[in-house]
N, C-alpha and C positions, 0 to 999 in steps of 0.2 A: 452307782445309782441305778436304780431300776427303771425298766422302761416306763411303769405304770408310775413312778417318781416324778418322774424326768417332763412326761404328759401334763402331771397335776400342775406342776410348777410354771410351764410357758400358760397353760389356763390362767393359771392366776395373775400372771405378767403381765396377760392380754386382758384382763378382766379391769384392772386398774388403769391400763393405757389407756382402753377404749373407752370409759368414764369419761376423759381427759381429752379426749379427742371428740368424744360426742359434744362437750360444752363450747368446745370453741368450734366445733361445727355449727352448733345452733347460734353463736353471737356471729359468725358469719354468714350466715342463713337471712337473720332476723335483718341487719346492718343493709343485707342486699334487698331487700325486702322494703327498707323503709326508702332507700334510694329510688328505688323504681316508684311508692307513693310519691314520694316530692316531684318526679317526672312526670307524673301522671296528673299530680294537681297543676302544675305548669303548662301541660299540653291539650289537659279535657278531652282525652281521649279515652270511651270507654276500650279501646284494643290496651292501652295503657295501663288502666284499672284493671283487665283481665289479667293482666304479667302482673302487676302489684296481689292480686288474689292469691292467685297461683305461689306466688312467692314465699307469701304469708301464711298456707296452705304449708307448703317445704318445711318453713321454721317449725309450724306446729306438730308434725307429725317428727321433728326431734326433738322436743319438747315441750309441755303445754305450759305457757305462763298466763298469767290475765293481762299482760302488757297485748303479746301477739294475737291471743283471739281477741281483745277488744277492736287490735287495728284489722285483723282479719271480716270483724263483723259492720267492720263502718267500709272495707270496699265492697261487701257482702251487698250492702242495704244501697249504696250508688251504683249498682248494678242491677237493683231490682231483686236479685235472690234473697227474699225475704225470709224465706225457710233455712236457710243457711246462716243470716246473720240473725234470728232469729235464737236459733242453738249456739251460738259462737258467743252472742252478749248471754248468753245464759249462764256458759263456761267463764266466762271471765268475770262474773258475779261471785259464783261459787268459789273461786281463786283468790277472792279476797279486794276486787275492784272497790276505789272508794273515787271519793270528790265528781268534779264536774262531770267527771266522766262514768260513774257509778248514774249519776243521774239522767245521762244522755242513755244509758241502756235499759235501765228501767221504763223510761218513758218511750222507747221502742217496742218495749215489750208489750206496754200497757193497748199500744196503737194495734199492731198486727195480733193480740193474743186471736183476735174470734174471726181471723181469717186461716187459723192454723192449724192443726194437729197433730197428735204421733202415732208413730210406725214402727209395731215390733218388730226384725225381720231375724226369721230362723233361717241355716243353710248350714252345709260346710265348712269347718273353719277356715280360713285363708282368703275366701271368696270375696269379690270385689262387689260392691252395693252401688250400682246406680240407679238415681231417680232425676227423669225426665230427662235421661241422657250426659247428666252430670254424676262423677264420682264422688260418692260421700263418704264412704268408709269402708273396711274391710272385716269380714265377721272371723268371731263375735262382737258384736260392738257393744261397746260399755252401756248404751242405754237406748231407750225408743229414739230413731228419727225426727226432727220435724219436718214437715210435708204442708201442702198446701191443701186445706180441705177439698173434698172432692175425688176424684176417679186417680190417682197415682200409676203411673207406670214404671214395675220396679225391674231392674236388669241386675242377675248376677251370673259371675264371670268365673269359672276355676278350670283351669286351665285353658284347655281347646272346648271346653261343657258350655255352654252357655245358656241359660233359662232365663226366661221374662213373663211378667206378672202383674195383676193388676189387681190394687185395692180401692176400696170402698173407705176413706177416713172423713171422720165427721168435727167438722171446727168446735173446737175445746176436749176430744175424746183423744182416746187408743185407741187402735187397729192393732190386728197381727198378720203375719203373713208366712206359714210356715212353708218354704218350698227343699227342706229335705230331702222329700220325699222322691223328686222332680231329678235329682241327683243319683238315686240308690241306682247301681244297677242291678238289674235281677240275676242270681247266680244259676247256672247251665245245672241242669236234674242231672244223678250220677248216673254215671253210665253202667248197665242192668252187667252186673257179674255173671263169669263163663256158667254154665250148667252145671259142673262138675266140681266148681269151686278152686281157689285158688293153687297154684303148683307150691311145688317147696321155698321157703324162705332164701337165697343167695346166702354166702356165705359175709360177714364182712370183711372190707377191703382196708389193709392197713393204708397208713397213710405219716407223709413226714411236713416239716416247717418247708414254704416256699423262699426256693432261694432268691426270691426277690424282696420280698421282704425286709432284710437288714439297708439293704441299697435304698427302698422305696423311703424308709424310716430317718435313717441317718441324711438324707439331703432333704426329707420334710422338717426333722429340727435345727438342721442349719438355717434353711432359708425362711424359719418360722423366729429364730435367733434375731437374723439378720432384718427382717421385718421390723420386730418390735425396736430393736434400736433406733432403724431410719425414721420409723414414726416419731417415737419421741424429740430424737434430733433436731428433725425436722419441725416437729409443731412447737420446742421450745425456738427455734430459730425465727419460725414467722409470728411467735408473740413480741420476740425482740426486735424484728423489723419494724412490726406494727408500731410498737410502741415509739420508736424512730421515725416511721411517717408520720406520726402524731404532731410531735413536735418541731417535725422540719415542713409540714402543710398547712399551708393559713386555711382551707377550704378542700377537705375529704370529702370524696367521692363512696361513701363508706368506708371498709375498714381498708381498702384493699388497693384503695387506687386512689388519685389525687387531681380535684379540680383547674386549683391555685395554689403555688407558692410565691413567697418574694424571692426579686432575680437571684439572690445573692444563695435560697435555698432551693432551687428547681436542679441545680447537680443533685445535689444533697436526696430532694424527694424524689427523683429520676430514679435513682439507683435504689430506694427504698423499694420502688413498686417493682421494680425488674427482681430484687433479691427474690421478693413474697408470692411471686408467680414460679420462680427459678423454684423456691420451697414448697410453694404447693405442688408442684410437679414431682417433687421428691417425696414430698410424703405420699401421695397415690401411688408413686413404685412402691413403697415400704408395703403400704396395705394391701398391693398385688402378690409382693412376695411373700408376707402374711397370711394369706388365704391359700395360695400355693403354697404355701410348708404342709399348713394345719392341712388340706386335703388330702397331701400325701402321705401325710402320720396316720391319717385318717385311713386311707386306703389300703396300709401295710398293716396297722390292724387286723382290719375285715378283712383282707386278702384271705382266699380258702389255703386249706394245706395241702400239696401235691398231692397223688395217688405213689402208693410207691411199688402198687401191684395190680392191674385188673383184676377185676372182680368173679370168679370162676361163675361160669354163663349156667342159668336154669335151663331146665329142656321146654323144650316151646312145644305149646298146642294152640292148635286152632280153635278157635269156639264162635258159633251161628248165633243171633237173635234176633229175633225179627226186626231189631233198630240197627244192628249192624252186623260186621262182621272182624274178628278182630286177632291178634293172638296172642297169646299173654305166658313169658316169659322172653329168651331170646337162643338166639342160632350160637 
């Protein structure tokens, strides 16, 4: 089998695992998420409500349901971030929200529409969007912001770059804010060629396969092998846990951990939560070793090919301009 075989094949491995690993990422996401609401309405505490946001926040960005931004946009709106739950009961309309609770977000809507507006914002892809100090999303974003009418302070973030911005949005309108531009850096003028114009071309230099290569390759598809196994393994083993703390917990703690049993089941759920901690810690090595393979398949790829001769040297001159001084060839 060929290398470029060999490549497509763990892609595809990985492409169906990760599927499968994303879904019960977000039903544990979302599970902890609703955990931290129940605490939160028991304890009335907005630091509380911020961890249930946040959490809720996690679930959605592994995928977007109308269940999670509904509950996203009701800690949204007892926090006061009306511009947030504002957009969040929007999304979970569009999603397909129906009954009492289709009716609790309309009538949100109806409340806050003419204190609100949106915010196109242009940038870099990848770039992180903050407004008023809170993180809203990362460009391109699917559609305008909402924003509080009025003077907007907008922060975005790519890399070590950071630009801040301030719009003008008018309650019930659009605003844009293109800050592209704010990003480009300007590229250095060429530097003025010798007087006399360029020396002769080099000759080229052959060149063979690096011998690291085969070594770089062969332990990036074992350890990429060995990865997707443990994942699977592992995330069929903490659905079978799960489904055993189920039945052996009168009172889950979400999916993962247990409030109350009856005496006769507290062995029983004890050992359920130890296995599902024991297995999630084995599937994050899996996914470690995972990413370490594909790197290093990765690397042996793109690795350059040795020199297998220097390159017979030009003859060098020196050349004057009044921007510099320089010499153009070599020794």
């Amino acid at each position: 089998m060929s290398v470029r075989t060999t490549t497509l094949a763990l892609i595809l491995a990985l492409a169906t695992t990760a599927s499968v690993a994303q879904a019960d990422a977000y039903d544990a996401a979302f599970s902890h998420a609703i955990a931290a609401k129940e605490r939160a309405l028991d304890e009335n505490d907005p630091a509380a409500w911020e961890e249930a946001l946040e959490r809720f926040r996690r679930a959605d960005r592994l995928r977007a349901t109308k269940e999670c931004k509904y509950e996203l946009a009701s800690a949204a709106a007892l926090l006061r971030q009306s511009d947030v739950a504002y957009e969040a009961y929007e999304a979970a309309l569009s999603l397909g929200l129906d009954g009492p609770a289709a009716e609790k977000a309309r009538a949100f809507l109806d409340g806050q529409r003419s204190s609100l507006g949106r915010l196109d914002i242009l940038g870099p892809d990848g770039a992180e969007v903050r407004v008023a100090g809170r993180l809203r999303g990362t460009l391109p974003l699917l559609r305008p912001l909402v924003v509080f009418a009025g003077e907007a302070n907008v922060e975005l973030q790519l890399g070590d770059r950071r630009v801040q911005r301030r719009a003008l949005v008018t309650a019930g309108s659009q605003a844009s804010l293109d800050a592209r531009l704010a990003f480009t850096t300007p590229s250095l003028p060429p530097a003025n060629p010798p007087p006399d114009g360029p020396g002769p071309d080099p000759a080229p230099t052959k060149s063979e396969s690096n011998p690291a290569r085969p070594w770089l390759l062969g332990t990036g598809i074992g350890l990429t092998t060995a990865g997707i196994v443990t994942v699977v393994l592992a995330s069929t083993s903490l659905a079978a846990r799960r489904d055993d703390l189920a039945s052996h917990c009168a009172v889950p703690d979400g999916s993962d951990d247990c409030r109350f049993a009856s005496p006769e089941l507290q062995s029983s759920a004890q050992s359920d939560v130890d296995a599902i901690a024991t297995w999630k810690g084995v599937r994050v090595a899996g996914w470690a070793g995972l990413g370490l393979g594909l790197g290093l398949g990765t690397a042996a790829l793109l690795l350059p090919n040795a020199p297998a001769e220097p390159a017979p040297r030009a003859h060098a001159r020196i050349y004057v301009t009044p921007q510099s001084v320089g010499v153009l060839g070599a020794f």
